[in-house]
Biotite code that builds the C-alpha atoms (Angstrom):
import biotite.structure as struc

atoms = struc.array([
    struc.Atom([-22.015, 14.166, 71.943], chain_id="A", res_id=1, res_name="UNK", atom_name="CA", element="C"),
    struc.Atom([-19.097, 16.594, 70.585], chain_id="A", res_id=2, res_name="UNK", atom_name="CA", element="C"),
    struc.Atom([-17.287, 16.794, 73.602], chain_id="A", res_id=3, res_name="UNK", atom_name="CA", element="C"),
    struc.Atom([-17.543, 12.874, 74.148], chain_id="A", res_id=4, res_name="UNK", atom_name="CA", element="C"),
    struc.Atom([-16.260, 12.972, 70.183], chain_id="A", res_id=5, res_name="UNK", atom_name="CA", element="C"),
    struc.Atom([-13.549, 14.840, 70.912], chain_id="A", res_id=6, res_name="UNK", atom_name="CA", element="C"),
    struc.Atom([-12.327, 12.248, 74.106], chain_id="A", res_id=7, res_name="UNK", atom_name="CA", element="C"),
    struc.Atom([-12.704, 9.585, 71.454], chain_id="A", res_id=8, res_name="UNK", atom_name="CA", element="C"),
    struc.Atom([-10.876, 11.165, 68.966], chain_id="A", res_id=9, res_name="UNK", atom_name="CA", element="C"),
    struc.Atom([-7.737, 12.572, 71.129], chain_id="A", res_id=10, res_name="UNK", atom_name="CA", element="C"),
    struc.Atom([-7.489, 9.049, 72.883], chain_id="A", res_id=11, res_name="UNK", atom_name="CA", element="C"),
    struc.Atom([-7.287, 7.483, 68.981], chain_id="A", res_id=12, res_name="UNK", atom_name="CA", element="C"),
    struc.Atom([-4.556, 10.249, 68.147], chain_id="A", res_id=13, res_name="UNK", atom_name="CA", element="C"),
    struc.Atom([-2.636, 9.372, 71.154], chain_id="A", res_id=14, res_name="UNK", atom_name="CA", element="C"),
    struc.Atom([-2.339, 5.602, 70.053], chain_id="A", res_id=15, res_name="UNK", atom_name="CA", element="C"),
    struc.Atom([-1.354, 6.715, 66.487], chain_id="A", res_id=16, res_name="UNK", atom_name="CA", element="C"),
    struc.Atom([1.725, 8.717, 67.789], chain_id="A", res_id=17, res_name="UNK", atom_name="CA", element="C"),
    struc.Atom([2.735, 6.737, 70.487], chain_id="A", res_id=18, res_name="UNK", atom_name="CA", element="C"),
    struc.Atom([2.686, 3.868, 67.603], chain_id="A", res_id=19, res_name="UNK", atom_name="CA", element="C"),
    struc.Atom([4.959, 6.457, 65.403], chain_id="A", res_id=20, res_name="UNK", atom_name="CA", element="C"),
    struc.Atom([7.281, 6.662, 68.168], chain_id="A", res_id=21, res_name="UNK", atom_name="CA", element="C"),
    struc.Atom([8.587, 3.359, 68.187], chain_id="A", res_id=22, res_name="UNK", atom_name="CA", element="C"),
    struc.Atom([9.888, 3.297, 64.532], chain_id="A", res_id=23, res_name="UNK", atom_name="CA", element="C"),
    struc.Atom([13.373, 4.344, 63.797], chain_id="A", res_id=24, res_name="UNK", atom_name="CA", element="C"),
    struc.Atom([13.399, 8.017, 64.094], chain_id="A", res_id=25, res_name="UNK", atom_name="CA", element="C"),
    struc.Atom([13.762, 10.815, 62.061], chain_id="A", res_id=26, res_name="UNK", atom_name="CA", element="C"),
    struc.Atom([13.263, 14.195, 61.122], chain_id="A", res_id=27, res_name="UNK", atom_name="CA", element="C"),
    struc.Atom([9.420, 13.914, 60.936], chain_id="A", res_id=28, res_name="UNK", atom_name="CA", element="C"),
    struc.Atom([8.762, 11.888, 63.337], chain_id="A", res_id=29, res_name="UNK", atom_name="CA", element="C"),
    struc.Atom([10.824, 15.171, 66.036], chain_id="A", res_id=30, res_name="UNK", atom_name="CA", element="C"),
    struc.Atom([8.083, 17.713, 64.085], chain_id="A", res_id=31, res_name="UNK", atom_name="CA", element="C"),
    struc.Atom([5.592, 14.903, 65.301], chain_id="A", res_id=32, res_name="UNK", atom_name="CA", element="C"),
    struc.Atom([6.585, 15.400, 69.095], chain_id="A", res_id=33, res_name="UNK", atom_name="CA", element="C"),
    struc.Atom([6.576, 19.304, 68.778], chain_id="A", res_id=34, res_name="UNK", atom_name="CA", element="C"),
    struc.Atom([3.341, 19.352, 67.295], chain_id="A", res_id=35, res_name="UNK", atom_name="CA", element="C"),
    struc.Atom([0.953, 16.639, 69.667], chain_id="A", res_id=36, res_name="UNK", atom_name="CA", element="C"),
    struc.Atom([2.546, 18.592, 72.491], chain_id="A", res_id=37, res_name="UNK", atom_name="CA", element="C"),
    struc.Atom([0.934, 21.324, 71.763], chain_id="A", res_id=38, res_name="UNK", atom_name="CA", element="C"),
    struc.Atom([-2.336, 19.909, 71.466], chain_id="A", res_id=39, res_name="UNK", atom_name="CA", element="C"),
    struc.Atom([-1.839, 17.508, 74.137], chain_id="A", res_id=40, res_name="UNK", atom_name="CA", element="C"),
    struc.Atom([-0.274, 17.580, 77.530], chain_id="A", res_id=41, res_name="UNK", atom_name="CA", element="C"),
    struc.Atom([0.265, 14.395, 78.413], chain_id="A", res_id=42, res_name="UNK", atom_name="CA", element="C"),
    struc.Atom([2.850, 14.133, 75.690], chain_id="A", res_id=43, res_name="UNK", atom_name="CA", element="C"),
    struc.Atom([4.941, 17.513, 76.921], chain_id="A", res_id=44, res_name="UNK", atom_name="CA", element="C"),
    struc.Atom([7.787, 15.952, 78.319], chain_id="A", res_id=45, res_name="UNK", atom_name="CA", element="C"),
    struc.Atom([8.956, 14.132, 75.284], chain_id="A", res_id=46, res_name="UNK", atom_name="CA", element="C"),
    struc.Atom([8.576, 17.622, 73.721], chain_id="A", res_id=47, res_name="UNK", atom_name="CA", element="C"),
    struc.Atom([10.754, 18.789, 76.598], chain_id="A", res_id=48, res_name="UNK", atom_name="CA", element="C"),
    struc.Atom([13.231, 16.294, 75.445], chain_id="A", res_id=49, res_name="UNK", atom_name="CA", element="C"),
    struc.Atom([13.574, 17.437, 72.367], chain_id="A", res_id=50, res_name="UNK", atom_name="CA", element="C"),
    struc.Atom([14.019, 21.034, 73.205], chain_id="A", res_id=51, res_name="UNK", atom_name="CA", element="C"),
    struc.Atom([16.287, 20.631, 75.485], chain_id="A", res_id=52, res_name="UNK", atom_name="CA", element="C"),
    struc.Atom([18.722, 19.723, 73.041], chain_id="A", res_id=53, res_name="UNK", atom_name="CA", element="C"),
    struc.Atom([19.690, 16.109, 71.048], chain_id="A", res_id=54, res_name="UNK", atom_name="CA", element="C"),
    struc.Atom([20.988, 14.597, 68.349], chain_id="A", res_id=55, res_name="UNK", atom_name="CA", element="C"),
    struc.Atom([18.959, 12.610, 65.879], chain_id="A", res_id=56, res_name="UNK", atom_name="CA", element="C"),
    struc.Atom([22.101, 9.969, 65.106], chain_id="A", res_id=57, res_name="UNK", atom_name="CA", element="C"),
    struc.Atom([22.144, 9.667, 69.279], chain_id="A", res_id=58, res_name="UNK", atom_name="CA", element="C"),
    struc.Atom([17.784, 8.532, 69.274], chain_id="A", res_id=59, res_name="UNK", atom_name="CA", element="C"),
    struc.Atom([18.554, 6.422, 66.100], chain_id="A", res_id=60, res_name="UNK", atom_name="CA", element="C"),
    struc.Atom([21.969, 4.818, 68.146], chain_id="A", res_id=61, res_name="UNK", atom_name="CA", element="C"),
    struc.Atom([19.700, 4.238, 71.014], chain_id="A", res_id=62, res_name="UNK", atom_name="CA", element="C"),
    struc.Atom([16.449, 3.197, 69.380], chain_id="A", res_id=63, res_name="UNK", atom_name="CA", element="C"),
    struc.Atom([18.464, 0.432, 67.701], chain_id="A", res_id=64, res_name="UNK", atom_name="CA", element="C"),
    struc.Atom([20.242, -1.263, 70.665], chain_id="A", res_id=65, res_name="UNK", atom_name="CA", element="C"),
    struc.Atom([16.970, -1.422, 72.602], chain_id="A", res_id=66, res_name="UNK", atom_name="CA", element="C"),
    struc.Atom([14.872, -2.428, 69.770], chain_id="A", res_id=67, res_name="UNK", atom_name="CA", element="C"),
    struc.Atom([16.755, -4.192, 66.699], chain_id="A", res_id=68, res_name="UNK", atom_name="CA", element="C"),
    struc.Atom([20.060, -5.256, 67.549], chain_id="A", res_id=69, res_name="UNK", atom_name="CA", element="C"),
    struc.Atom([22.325, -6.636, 65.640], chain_id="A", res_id=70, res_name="UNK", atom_name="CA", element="C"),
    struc.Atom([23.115, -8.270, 69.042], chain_id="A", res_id=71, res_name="UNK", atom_name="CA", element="C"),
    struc.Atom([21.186, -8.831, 72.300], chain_id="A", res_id=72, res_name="UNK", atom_name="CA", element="C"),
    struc.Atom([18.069, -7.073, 72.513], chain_id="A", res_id=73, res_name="UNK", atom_name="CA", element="C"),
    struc.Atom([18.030, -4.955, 75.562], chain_id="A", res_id=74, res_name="UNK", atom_name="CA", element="C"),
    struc.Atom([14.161, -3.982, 75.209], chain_id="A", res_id=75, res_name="UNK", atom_name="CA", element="C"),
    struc.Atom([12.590, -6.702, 72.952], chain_id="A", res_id=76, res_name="UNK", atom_name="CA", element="C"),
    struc.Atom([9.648, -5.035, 71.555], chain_id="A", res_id=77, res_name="UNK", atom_name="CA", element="C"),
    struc.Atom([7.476, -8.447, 70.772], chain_id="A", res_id=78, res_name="UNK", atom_name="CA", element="C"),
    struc.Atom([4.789, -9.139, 72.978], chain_id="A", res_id=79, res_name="UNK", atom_name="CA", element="C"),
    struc.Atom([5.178, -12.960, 72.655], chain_id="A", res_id=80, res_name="UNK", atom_name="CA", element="C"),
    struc.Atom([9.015, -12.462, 74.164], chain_id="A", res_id=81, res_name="UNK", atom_name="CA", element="C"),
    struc.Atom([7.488, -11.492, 77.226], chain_id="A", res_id=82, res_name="UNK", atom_name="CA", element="C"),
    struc.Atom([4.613, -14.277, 77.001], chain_id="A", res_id=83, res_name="UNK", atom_name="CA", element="C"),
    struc.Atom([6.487, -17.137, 75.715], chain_id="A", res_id=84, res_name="UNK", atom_name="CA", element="C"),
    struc.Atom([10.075, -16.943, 78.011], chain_id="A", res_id=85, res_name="UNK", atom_name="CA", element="C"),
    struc.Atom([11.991, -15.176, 74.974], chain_id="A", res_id=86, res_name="UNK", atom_name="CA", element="C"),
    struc.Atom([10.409, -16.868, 71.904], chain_id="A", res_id=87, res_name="UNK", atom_name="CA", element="C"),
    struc.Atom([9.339, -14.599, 68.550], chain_id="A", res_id=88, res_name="UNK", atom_name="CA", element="C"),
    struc.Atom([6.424, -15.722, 66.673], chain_id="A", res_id=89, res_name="UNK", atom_name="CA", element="C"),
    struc.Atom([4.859, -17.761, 68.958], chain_id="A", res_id=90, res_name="UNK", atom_name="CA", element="C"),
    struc.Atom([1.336, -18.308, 69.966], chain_id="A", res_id=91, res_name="UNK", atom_name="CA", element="C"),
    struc.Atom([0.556, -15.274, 71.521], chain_id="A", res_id=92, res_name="UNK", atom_name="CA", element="C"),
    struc.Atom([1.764, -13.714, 68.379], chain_id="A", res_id=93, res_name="UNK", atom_name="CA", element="C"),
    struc.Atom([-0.629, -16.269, 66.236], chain_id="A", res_id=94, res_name="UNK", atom_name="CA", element="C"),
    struc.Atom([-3.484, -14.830, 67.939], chain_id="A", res_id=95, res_name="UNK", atom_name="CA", element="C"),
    struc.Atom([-2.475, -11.280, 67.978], chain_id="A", res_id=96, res_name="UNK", atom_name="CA", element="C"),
    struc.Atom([-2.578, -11.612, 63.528], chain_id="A", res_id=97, res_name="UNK", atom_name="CA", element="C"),
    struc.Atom([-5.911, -13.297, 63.934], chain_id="A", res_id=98, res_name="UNK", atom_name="CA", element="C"),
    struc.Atom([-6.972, -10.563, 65.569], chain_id="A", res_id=99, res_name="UNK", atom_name="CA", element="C"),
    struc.Atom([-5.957, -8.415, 63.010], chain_id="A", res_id=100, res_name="UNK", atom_name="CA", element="C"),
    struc.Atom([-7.863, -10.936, 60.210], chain_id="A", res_id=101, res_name="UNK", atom_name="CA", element="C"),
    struc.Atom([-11.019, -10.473, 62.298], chain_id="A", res_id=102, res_name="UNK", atom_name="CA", element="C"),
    struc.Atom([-10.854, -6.436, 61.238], chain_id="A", res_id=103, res_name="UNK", atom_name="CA", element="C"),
    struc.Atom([-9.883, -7.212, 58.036], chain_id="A", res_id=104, res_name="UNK", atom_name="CA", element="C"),
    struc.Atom([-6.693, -5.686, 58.193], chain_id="A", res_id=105, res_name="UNK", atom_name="CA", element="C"),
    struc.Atom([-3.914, -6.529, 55.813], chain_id="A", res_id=106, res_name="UNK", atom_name="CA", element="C"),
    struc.Atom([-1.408, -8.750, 58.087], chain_id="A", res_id=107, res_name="UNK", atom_name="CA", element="C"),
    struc.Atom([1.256, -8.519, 55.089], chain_id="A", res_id=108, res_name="UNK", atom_name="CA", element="C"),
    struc.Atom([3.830, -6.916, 57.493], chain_id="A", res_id=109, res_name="UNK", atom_name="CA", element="C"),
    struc.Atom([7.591, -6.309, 57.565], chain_id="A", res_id=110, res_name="UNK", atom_name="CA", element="C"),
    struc.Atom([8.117, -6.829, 61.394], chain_id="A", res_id=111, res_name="UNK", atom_name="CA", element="C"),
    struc.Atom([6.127, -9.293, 63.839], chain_id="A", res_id=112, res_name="UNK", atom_name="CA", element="C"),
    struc.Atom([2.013, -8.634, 64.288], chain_id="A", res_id=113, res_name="UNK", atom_name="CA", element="C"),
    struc.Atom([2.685, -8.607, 68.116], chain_id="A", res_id=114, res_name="UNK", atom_name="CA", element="C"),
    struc.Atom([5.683, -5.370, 67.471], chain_id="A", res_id=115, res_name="UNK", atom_name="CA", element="C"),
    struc.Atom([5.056, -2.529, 70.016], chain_id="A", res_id=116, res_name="UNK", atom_name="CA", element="C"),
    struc.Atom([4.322, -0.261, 67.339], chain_id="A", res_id=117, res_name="UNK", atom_name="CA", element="C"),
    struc.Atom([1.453, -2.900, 65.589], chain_id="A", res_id=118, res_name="UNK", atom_name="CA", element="C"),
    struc.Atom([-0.258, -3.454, 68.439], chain_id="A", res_id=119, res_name="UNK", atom_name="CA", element="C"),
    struc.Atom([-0.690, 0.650, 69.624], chain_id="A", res_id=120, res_name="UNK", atom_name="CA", element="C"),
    struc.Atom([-1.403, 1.013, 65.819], chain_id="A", res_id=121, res_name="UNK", atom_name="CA", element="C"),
    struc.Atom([-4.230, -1.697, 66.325], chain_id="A", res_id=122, res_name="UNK", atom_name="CA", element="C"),
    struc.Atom([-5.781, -0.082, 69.417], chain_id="A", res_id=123, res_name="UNK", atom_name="CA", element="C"),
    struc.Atom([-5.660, 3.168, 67.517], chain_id="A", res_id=124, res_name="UNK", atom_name="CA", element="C"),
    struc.Atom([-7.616, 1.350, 64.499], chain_id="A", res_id=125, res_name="UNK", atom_name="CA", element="C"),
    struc.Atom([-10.184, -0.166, 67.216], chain_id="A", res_id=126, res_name="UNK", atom_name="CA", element="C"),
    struc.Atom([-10.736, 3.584, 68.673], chain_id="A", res_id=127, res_name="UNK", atom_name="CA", element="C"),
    struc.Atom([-11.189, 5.071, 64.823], chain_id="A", res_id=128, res_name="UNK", atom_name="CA", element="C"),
    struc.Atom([-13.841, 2.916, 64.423], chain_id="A", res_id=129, res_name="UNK", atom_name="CA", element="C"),
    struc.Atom([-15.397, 3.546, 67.725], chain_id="A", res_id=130, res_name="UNK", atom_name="CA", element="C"),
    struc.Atom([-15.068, 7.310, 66.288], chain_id="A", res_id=131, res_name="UNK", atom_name="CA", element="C"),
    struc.Atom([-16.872, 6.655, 63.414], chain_id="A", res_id=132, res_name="UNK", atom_name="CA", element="C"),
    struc.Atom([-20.036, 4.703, 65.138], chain_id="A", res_id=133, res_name="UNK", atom_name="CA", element="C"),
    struc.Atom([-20.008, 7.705, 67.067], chain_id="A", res_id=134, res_name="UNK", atom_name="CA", element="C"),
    struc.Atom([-20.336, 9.990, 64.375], chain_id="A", res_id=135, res_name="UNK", atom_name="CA", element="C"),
    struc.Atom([-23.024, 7.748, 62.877], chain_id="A", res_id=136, res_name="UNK", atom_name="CA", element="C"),
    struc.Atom([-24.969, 7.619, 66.676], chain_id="A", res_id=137, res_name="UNK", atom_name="CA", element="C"),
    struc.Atom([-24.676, 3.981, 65.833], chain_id="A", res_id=138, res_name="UNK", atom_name="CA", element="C"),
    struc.Atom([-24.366, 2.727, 69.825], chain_id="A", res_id=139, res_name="UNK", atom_name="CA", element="C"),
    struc.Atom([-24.500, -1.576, 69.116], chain_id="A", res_id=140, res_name="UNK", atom_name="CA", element="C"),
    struc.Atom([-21.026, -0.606, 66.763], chain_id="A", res_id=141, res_name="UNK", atom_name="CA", element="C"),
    struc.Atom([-19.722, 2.109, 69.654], chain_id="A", res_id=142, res_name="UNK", atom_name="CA", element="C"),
    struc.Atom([-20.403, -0.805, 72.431], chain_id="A", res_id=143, res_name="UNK", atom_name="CA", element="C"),
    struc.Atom([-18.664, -3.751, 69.878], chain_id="A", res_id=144, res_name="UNK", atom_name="CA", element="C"),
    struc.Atom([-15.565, -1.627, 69.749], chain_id="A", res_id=145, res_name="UNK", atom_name="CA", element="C"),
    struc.Atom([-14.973, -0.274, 73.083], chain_id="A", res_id=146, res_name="UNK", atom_name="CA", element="C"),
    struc.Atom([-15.623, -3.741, 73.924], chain_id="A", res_id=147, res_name="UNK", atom_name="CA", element="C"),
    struc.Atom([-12.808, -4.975, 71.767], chain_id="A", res_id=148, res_name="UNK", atom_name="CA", element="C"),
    struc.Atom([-10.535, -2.579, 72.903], chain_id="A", res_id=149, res_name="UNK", atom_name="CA", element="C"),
    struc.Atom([-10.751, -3.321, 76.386], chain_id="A", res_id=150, res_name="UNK", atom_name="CA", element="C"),
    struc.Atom([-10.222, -7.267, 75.534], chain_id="A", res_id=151, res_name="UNK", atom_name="CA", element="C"),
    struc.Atom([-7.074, -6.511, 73.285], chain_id="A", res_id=152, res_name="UNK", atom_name="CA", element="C"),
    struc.Atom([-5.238, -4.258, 75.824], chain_id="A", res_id=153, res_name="UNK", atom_name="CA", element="C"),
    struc.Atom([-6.307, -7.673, 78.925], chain_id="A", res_id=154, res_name="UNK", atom_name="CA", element="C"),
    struc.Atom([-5.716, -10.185, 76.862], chain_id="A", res_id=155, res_name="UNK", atom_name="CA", element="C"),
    struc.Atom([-2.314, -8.549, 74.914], chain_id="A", res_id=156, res_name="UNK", atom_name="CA", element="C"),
    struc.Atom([-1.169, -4.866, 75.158], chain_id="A", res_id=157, res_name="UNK", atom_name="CA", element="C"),
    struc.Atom([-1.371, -4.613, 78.368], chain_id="A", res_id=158, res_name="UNK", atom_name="CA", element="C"),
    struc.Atom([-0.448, -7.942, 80.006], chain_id="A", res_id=159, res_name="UNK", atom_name="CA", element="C"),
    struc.Atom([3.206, -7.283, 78.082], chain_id="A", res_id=160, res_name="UNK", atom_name="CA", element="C"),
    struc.Atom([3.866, -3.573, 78.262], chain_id="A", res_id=161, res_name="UNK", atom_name="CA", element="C"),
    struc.Atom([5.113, -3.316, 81.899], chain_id="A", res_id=162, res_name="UNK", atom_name="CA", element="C"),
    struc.Atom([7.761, -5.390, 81.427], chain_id="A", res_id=163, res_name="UNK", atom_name="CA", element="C"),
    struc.Atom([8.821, -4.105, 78.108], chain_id="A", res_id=164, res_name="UNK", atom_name="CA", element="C"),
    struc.Atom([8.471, -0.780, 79.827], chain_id="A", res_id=165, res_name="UNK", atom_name="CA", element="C"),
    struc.Atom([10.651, -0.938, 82.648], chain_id="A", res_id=166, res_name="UNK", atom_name="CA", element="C"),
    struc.Atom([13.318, -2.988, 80.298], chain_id="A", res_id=167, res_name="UNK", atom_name="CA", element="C"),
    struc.Atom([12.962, 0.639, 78.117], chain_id="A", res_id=168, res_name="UNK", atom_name="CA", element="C"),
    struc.Atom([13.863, 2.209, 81.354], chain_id="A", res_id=169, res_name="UNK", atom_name="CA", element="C"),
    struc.Atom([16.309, 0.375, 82.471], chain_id="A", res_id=170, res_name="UNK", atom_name="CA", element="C"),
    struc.Atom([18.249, 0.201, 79.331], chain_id="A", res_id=171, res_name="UNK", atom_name="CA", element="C"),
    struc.Atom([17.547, 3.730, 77.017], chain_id="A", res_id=172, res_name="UNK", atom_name="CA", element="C"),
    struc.Atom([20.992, 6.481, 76.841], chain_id="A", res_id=173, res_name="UNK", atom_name="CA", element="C"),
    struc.Atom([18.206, 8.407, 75.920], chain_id="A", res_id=174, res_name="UNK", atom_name="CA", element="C"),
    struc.Atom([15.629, 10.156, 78.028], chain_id="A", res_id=175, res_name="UNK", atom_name="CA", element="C"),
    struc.Atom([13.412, 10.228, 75.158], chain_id="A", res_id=176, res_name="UNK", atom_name="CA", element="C"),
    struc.Atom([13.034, 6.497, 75.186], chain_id="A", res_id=177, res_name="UNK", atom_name="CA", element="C"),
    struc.Atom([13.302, 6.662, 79.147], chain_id="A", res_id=178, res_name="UNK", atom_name="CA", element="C"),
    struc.Atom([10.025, 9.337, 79.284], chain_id="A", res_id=179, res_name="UNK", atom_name="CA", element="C"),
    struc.Atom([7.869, 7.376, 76.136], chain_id="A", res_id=180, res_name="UNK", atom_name="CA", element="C"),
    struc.Atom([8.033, 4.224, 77.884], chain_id="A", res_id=181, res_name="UNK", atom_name="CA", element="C"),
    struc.Atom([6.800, 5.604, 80.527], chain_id="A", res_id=182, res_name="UNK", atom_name="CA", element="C"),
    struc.Atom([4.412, 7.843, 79.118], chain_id="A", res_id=183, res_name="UNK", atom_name="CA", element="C"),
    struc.Atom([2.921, 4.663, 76.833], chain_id="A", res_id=184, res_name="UNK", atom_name="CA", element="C"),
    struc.Atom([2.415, 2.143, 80.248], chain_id="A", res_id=185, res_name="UNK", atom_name="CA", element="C"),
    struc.Atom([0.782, 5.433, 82.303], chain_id="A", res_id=186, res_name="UNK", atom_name="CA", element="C"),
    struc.Atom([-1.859, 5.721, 79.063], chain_id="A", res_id=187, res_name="UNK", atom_name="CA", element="C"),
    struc.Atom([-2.512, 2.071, 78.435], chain_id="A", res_id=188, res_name="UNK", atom_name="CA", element="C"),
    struc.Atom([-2.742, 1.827, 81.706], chain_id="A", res_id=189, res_name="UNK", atom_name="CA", element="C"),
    struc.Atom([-5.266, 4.640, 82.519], chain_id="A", res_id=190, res_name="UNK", atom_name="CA", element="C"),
    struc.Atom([-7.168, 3.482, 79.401], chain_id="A", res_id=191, res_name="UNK", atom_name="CA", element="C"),
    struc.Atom([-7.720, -0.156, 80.593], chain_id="A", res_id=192, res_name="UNK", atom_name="CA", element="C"),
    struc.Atom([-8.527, 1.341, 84.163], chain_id="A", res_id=193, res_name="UNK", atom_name="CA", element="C"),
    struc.Atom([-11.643, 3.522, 82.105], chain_id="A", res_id=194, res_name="UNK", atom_name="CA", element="C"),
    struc.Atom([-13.149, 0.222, 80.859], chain_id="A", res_id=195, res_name="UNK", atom_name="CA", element="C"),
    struc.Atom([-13.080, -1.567, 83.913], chain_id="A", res_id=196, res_name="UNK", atom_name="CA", element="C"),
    struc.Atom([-17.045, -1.961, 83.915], chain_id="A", res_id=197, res_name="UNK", atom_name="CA", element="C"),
    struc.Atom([-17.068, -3.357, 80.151], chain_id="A", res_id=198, res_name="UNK", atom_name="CA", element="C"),
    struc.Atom([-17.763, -6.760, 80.291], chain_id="A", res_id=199, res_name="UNK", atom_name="CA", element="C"),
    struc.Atom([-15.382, -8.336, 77.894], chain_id="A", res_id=200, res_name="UNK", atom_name="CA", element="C"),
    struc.Atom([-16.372, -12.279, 78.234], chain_id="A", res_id=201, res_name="UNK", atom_name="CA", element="C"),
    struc.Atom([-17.397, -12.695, 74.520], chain_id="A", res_id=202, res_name="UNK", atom_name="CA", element="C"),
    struc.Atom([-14.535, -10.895, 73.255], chain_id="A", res_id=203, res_name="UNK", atom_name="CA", element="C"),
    struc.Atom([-11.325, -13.310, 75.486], chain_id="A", res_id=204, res_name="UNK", atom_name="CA", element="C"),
])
């Protein structure tokens, strides 16, 4: 039960930092990627990045052409742009903030619902209370949530995240952005590939 606990628990942390990571940068979130690498591997070569020498204004320079603009976006990080040929705020995004009202969650939000940071911050929700009917050896609750998170990721996350990946890639001066897009489409990915047997039906 503890070690499963601790799987549970790492795979929630992982969500919350890869969620951090897409927000403008700063000095916390760099102590952020020094500390999760030490604690967890898969994360190392962002560390790597950041010990091999940058500059803050250079990640913030970078973070905003891909991400905010003022001009073209080279990495538009809206799931419904890659859903809905270009368009922000469309359907897709519609569903992705009723899926947020389901959970109860406050939708009262500064950027889009379907943002690349939202959704991993959703998943990493999704897995917290997975943690938590864990803790409480409550297994309908355990089952209701990994079966949720496996129909988010088909249904949104991961349907989208390729293409904003390789957009990241193709566009970031920085290999910090280069390396966490990667590193975010290799762990969604591997995570979806772990619930293949979950029958997700009831939650499409």
């Amino acid at each position: 039960m503890q070690e499963t606990l601790n799987k549970v628990c790492q795979r929630a942390d992982s969500y919350k930092f890869m969620s951090e990571c897409y927000y403008l940068p700063d000095e916390e979130l760099i102590q952020k990627v020094a500390d999760i690498a030490q604690t967890n591997q898969f994360f190392a070569e962002l560390c790597n990045c950041i010990l091999s020498g940058f500059e803050l204004e250079s990640l913030k320079i970078d973070y905003t052409q891909l991400f905010v603009g003022p001009f073209k976006l080279l990495a538009p990080p809206y799931g419904s742009v890659y859903f809905e040929d270009g368009r922000i705020m469309g359907e897709s995004t519609i569903d992705v903030r009723n899926w947020y009202e389901k959970e109860g969650l406050d939708v009262v939000i500064k950027d889009a619902p379907d943002h690349i940071a939202m959704e991993l911050e959703f998943m990493y929700y999704l897995i917290a209370r997975q943690t938590q009917a864990t803790n409480e050896e409550n297994l309908q609750d355990i089952q209701i949530y990994q079966q949720k998170q496996k129909a988010f990721l088909y249904v949104h996350l991961a349907r989208w995240l390729p293409k904003f990946a390789e957009k990241v890639q193709k566009n970031a001066q920085t290999e910090f952005y280069k390396k966490l897009a990667r590193l975010t489409e290799i762990f969604v990915q591997k995570d979806l590939d772990a619930y293949a047997s979950l029958d997700t039906q009831q939650w499409g």
